[in-house]
mmJSON file of the N, C-alpha and C atoms, coordinates in Angstrom:
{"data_MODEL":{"atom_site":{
"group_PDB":["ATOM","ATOM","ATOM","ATOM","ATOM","ATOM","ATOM","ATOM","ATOM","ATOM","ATOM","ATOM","ATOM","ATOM","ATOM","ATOM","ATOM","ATOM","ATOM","ATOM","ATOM","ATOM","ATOM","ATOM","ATOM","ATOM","ATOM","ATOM","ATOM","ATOM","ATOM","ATOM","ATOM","ATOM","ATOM","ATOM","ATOM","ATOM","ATOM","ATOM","ATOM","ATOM","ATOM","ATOM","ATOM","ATOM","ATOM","ATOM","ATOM","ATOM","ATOM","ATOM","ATOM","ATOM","ATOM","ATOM","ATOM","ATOM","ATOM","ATOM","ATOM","ATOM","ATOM","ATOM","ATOM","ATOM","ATOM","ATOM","ATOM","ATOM","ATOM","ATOM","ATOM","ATOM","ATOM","ATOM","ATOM","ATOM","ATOM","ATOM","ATOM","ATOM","ATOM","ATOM","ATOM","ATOM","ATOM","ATOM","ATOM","ATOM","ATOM","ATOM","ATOM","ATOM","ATOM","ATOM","ATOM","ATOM","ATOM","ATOM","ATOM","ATOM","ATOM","ATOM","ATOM","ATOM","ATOM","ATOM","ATOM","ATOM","ATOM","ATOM","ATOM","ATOM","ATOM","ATOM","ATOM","ATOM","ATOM","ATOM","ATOM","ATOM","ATOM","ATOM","ATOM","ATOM","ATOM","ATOM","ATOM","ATOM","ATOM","ATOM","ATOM","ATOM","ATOM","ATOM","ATOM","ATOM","ATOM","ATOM","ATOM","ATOM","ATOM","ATOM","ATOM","ATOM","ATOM","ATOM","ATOM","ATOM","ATOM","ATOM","ATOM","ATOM","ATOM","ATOM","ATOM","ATOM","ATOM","ATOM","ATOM","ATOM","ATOM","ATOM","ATOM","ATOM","ATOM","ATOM","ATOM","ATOM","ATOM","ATOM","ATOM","ATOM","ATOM","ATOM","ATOM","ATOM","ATOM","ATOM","ATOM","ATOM","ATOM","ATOM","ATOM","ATOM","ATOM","ATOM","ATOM","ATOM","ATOM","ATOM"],
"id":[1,2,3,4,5,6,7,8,9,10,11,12,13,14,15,16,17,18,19,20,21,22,23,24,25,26,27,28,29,30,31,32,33,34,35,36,37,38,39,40,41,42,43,44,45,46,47,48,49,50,51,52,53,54,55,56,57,58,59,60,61,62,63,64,65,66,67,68,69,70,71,72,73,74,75,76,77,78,79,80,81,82,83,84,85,86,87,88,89,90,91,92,93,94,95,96,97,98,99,100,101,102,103,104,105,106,107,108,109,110,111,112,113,114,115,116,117,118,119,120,121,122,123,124,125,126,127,128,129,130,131,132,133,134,135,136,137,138,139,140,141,142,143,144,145,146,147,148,149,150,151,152,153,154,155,156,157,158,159,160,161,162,163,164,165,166,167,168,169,170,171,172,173,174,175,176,177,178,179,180,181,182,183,184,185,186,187,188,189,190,191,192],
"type_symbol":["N","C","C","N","C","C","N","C","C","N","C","C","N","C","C","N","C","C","N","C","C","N","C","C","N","C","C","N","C","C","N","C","C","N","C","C","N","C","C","N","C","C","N","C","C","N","C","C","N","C","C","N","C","C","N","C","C","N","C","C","N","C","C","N","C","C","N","C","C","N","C","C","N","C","C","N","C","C","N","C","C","N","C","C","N","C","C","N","C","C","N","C","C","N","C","C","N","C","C","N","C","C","N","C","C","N","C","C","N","C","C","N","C","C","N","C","C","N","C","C","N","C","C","N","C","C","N","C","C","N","C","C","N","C","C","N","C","C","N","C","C","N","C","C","N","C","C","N","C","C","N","C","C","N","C","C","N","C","C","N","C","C","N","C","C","N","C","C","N","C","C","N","C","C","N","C","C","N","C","C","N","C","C","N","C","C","N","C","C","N","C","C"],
"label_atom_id":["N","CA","C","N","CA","C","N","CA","C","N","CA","C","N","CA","C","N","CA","C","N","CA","C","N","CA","C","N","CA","C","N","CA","C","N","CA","C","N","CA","C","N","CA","C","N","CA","C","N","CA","C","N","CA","C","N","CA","C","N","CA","C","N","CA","C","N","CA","C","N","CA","C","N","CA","C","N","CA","C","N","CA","C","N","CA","C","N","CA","C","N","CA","C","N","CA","C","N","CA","C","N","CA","C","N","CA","C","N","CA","C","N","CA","C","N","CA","C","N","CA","C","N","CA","C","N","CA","C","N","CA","C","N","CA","C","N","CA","C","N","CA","C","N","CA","C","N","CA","C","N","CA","C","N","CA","C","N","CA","C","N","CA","C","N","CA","C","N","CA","C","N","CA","C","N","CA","C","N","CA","C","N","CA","C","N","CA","C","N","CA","C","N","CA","C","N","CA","C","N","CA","C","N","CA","C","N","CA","C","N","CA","C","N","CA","C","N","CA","C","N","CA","C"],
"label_alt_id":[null,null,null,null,null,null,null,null,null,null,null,null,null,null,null,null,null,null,null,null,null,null,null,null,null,null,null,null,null,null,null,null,null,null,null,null,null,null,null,null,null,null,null,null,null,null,null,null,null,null,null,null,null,null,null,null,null,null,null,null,null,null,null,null,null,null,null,null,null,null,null,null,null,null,null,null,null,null,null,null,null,null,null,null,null,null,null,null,null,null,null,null,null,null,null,null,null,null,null,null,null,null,null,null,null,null,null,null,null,null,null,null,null,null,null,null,null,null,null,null,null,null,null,null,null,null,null,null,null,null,null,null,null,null,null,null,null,null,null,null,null,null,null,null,null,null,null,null,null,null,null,null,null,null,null,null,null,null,null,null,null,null,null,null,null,null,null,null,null,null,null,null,null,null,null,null,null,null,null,null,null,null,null,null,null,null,null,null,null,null,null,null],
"label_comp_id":["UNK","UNK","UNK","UNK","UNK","UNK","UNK","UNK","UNK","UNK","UNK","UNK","UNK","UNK","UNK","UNK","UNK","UNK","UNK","UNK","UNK","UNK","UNK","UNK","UNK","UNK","UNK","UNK","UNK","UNK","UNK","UNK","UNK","UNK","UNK","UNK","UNK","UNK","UNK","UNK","UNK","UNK","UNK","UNK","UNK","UNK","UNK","UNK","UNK","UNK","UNK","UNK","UNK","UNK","UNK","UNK","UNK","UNK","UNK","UNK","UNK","UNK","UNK","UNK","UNK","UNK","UNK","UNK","UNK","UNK","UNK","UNK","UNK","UNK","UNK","UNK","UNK","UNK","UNK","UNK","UNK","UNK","UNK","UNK","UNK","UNK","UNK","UNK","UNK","UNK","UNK","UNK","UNK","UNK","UNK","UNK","UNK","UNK","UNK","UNK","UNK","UNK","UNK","UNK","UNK","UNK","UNK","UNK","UNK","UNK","UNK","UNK","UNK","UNK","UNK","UNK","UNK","UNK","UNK","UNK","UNK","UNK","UNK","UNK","UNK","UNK","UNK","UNK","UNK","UNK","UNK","UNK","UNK","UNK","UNK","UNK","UNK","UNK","UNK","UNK","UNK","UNK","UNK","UNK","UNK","UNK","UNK","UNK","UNK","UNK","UNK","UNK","UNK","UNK","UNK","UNK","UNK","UNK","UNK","UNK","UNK","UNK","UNK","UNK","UNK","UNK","UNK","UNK","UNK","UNK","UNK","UNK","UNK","UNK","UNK","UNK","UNK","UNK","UNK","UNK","UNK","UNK","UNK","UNK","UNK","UNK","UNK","UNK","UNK","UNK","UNK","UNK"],
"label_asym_id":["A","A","A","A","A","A","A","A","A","A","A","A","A","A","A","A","A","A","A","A","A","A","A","A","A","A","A","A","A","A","A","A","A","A","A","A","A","A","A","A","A","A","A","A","A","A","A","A","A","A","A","A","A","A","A","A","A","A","A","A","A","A","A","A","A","A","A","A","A","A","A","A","A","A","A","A","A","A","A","A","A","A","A","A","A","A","A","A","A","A","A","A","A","A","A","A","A","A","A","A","A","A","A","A","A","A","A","A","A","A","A","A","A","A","A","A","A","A","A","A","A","A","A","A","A","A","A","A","A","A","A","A","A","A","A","A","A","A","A","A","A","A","A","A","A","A","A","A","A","A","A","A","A","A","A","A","A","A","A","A","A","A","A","A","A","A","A","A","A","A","A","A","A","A","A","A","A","A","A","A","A","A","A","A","A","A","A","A","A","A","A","A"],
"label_entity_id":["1","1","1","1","1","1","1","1","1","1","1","1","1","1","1","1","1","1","1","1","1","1","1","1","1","1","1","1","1","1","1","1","1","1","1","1","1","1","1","1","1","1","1","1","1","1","1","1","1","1","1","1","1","1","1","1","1","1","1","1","1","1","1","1","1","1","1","1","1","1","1","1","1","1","1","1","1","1","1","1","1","1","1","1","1","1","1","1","1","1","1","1","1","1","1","1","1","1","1","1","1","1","1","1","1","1","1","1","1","1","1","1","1","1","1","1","1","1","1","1","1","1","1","1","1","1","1","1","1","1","1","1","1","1","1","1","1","1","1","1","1","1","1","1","1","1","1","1","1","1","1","1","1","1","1","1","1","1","1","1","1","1","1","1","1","1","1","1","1","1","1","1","1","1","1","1","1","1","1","1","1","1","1","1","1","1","1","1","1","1","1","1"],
"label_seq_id":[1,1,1,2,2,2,3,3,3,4,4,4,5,5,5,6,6,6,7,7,7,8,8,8,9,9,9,10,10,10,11,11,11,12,12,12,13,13,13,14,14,14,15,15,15,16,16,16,17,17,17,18,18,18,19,19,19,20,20,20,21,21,21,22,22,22,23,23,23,24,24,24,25,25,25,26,26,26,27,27,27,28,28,28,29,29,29,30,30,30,31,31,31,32,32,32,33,33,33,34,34,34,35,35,35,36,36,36,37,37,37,38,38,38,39,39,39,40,40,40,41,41,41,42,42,42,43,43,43,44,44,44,45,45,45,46,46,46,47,47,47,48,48,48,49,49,49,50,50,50,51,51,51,52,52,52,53,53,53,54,54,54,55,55,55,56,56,56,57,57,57,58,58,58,59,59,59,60,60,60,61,61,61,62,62,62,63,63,63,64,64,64],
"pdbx_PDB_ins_code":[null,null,null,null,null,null,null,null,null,null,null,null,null,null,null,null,null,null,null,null,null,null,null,null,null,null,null,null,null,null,null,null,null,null,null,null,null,null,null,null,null,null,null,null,null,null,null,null,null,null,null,null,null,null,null,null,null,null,null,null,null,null,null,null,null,null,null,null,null,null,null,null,null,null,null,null,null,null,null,null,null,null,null,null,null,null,null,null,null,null,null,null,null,null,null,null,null,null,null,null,null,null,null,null,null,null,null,null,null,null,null,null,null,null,null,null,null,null,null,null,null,null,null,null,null,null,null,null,null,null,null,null,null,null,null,null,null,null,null,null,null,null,null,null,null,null,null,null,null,null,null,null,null,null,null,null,null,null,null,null,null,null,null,null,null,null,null,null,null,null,null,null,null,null,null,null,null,null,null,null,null,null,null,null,null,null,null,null,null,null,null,null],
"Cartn_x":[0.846,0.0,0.9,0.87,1.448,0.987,1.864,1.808,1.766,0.371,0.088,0.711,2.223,2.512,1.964,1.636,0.55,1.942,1.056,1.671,2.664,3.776,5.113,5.869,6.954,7.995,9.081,10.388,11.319,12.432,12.826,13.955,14.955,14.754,15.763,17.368,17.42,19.115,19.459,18.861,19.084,18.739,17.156,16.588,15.662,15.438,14.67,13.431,12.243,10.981,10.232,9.295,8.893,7.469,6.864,5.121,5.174,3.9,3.974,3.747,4.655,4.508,5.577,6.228,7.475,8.463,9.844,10.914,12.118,11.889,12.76,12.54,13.573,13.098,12.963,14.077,14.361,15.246,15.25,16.036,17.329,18.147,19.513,19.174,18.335,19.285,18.493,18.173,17.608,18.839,19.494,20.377,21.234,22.198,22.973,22.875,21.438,21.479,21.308,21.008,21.469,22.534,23.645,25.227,25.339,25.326,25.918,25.329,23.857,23.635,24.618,24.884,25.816,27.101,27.911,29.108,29.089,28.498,27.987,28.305,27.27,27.272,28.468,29.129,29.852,31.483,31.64,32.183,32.167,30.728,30.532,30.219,30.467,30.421,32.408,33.063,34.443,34.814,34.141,34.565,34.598,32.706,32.563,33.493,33.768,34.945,35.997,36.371,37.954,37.919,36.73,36.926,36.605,35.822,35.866,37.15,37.496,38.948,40.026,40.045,40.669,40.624,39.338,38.671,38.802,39.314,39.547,41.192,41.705,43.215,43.678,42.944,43.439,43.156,41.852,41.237,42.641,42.67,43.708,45.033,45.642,46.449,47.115,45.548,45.368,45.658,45.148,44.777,46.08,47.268,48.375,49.043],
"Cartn_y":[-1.17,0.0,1.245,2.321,3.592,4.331,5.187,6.721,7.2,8.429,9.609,10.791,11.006,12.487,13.67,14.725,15.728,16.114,17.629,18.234,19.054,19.132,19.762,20.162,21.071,21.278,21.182,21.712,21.327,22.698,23.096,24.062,24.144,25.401,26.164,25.668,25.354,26.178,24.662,23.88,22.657,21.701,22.118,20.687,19.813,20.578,20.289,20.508,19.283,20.006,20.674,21.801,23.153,22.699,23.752,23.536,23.841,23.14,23.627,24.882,25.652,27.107,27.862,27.968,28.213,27.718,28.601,28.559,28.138,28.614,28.676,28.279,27.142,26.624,28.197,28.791,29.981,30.822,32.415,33.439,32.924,32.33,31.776,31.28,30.102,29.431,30.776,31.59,32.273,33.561,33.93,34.956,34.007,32.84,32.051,31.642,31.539,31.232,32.479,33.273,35.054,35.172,34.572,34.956,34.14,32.828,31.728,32.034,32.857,32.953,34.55,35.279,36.284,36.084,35.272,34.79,33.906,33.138,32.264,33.279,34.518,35.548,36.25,36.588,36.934,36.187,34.754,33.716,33.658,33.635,33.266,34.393,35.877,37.277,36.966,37.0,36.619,35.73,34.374,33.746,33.926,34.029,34.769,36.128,36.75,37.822,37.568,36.397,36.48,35.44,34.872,33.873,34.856,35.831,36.712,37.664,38.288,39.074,37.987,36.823,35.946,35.486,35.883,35.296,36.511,37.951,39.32,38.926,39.218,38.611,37.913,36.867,35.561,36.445,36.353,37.068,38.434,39.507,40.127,40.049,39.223,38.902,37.719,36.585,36.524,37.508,39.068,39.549,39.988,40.487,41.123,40.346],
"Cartn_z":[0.0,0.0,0.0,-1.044,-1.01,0.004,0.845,1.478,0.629,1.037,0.324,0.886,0.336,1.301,1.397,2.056,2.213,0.605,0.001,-1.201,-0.043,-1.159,-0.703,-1.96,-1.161,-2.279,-1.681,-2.445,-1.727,-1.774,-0.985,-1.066,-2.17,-3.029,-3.888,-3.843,-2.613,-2.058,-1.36,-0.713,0.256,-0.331,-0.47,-1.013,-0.306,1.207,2.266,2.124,2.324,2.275,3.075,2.184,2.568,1.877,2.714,2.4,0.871,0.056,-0.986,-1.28,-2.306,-2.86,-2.413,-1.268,-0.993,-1.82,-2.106,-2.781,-1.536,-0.29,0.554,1.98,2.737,4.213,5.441,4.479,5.679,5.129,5.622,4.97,5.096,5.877,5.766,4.438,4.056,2.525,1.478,1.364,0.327,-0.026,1.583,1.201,0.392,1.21,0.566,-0.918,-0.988,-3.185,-3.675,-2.648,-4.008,-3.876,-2.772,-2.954,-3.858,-4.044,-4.891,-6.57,-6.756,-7.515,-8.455,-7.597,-8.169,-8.671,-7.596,-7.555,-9.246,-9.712,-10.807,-11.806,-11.832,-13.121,-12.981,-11.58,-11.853,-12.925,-12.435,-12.907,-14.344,-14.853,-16.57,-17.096,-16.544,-17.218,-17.639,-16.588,-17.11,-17.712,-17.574,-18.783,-19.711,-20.138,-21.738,-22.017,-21.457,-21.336,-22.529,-21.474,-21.395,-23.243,-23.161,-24.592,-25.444,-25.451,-26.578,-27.058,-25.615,-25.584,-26.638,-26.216,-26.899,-28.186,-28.918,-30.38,-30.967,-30.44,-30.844,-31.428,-30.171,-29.996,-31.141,-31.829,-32.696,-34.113,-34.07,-35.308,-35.56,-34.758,-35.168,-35.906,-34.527,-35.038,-36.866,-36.78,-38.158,-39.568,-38.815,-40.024,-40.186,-39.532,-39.586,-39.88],
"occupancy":[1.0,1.0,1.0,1.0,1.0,1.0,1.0,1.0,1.0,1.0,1.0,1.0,1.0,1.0,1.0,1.0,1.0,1.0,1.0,1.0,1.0,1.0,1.0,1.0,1.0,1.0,1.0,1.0,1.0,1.0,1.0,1.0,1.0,1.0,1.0,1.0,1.0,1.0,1.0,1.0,1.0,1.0,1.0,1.0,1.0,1.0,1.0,1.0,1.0,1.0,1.0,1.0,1.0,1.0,1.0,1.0,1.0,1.0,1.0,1.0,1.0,1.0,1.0,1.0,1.0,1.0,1.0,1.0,1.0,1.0,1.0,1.0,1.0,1.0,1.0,1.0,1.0,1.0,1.0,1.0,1.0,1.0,1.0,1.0,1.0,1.0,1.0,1.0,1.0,1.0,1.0,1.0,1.0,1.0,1.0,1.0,1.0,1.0,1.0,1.0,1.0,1.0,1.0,1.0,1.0,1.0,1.0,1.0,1.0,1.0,1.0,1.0,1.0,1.0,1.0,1.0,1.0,1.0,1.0,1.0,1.0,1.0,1.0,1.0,1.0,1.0,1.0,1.0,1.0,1.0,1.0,1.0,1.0,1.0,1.0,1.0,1.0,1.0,1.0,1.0,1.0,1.0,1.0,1.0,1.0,1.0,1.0,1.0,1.0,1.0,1.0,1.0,1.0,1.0,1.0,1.0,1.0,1.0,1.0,1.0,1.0,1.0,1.0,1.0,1.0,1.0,1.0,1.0,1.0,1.0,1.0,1.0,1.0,1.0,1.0,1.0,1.0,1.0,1.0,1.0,1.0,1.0,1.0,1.0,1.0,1.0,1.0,1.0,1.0,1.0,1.0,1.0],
"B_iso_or_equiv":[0.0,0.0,0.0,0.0,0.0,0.0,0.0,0.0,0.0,0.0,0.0,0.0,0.0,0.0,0.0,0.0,0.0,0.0,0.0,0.0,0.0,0.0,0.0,0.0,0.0,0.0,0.0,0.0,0.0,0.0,0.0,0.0,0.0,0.0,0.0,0.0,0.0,0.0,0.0,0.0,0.0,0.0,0.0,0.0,0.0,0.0,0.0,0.0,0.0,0.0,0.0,0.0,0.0,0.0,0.0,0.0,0.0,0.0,0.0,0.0,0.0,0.0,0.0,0.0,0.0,0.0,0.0,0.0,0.0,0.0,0.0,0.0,0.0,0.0,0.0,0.0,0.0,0.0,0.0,0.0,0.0,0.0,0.0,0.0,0.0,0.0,0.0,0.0,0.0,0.0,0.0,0.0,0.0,0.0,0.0,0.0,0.0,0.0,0.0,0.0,0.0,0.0,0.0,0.0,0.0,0.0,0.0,0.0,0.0,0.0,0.0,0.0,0.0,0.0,0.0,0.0,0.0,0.0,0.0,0.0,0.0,0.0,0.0,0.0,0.0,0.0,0.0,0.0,0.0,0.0,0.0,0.0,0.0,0.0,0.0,0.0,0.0,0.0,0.0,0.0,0.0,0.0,0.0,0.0,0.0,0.0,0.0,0.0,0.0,0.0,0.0,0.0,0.0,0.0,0.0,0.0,0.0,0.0,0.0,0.0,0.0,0.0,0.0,0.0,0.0,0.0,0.0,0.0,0.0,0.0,0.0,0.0,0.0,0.0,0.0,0.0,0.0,0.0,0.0,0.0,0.0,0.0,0.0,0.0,0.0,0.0,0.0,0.0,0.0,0.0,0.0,0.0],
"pdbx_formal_charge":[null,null,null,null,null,null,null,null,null,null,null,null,null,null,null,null,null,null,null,null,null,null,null,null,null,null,null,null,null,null,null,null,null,null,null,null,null,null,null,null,null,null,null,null,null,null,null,null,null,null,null,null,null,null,null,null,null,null,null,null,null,null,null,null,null,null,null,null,null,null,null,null,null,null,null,null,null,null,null,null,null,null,null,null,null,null,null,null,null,null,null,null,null,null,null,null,null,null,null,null,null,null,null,null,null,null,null,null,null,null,null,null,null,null,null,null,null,null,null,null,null,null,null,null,null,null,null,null,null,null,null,null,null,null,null,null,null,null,null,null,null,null,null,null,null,null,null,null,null,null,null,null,null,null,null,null,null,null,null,null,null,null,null,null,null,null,null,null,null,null,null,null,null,null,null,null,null,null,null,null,null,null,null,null,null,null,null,null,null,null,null,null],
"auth_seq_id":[1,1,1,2,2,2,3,3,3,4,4,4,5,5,5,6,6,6,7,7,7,8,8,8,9,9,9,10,10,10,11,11,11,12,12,12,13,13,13,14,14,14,15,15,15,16,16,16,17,17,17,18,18,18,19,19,19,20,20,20,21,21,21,22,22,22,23,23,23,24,24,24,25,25,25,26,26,26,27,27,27,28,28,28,29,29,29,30,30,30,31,31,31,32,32,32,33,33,33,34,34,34,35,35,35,36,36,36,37,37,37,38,38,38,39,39,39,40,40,40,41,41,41,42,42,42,43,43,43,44,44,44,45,45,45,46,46,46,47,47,47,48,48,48,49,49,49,50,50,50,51,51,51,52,52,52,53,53,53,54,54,54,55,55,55,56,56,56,57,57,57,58,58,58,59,59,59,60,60,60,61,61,61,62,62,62,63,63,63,64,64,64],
"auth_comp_id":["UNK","UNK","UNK","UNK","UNK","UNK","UNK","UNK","UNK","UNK","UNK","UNK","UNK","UNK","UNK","UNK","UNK","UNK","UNK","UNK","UNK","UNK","UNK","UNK","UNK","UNK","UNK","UNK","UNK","UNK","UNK","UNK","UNK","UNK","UNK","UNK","UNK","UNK","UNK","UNK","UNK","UNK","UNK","UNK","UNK","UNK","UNK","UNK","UNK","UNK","UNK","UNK","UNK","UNK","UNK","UNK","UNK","UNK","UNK","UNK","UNK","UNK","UNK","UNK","UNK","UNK","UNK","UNK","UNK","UNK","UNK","UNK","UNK","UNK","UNK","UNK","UNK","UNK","UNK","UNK","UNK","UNK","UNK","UNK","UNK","UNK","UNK","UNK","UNK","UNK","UNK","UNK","UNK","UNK","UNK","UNK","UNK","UNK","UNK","UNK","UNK","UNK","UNK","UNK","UNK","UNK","UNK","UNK","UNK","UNK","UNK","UNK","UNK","UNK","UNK","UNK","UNK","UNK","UNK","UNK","UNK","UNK","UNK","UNK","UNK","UNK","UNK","UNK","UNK","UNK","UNK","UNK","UNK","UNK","UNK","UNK","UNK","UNK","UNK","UNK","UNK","UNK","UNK","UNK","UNK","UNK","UNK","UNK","UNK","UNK","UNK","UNK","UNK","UNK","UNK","UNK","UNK","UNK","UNK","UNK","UNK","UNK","UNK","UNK","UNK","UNK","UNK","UNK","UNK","UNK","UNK","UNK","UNK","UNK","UNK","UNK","UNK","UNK","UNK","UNK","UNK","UNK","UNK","UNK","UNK","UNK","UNK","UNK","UNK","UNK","UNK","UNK"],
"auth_asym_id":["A","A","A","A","A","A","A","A","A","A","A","A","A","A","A","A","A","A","A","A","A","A","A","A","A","A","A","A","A","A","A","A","A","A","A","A","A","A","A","A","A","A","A","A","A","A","A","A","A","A","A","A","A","A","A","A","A","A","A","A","A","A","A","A","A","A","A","A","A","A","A","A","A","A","A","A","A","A","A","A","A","A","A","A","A","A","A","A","A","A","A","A","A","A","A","A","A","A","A","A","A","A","A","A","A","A","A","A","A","A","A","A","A","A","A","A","A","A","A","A","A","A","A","A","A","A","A","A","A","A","A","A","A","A","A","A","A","A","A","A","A","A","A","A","A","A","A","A","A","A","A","A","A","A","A","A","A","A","A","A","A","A","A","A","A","A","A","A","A","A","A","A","A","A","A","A","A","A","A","A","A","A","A","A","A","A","A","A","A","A","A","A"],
"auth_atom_id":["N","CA","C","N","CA","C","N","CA","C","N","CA","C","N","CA","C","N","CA","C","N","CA","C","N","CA","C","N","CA","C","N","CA","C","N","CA","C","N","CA","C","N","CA","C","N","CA","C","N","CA","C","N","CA","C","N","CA","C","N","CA","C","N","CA","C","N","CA","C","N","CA","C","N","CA","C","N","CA","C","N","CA","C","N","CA","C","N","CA","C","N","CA","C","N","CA","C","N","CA","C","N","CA","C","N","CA","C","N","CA","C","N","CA","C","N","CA","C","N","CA","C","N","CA","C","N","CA","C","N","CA","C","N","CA","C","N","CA","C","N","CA","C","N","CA","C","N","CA","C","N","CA","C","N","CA","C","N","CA","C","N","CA","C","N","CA","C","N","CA","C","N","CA","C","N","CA","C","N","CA","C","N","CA","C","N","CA","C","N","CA","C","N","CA","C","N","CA","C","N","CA","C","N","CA","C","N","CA","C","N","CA","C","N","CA","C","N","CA","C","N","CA","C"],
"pdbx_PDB_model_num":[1,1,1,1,1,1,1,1,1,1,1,1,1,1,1,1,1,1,1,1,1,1,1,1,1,1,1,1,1,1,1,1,1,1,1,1,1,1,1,1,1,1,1,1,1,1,1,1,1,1,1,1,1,1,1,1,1,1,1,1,1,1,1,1,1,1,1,1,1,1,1,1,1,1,1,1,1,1,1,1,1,1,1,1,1,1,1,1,1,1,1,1,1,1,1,1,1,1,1,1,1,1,1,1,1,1,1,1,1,1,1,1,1,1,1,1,1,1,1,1,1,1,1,1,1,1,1,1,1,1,1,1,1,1,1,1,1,1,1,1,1,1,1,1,1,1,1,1,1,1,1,1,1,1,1,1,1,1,1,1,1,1,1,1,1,1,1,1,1,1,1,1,1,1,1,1,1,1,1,1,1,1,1,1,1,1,1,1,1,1,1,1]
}}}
C-alpha cells in the first residue's frame, strides 16, 4: 500500500521540504542562493569575457 505524502515542495538552495509554494526553508538558505547565484554571473560574465577578448586577440592577429 502507497503513502500519500501531504503536497510539498522542496527548497531552492538545500533541497529540504517546505510547504507547498514556498521557494525557501528559511532566509539563511535564500540569502545564501542570491550569494551563490551572483558569484555564478559573476564567474561566466568573465569567462565569456575572457573567450571573446581571446577570439579578438586571434582574429587580429590573423589579419596582420
Amino acid at each position: 500500500m502507497a503513502l500519500k505524502l501531504p503536497d510539498h515542495s522542496h527548497c531552492v538552495h538545500c533541497g529540504d521540504p517546505i510547504p507547498f509554494g514556498e521557494q525557501y526553508c528559511d532566509e539563511k538558505c535564500q540569502d545564501s542562493f542570491t550569494k551563490e547565484s551572483k558569484r555564478t554571473r559573476i564567474k561566466d560574465f568573465a569567462f565569456y569575457s575572457t573567450v571573446a577578448l581571446a577570439l579578438v586577440v586571434i582574429v587580429y592577429a590573423y589579419i596582420l
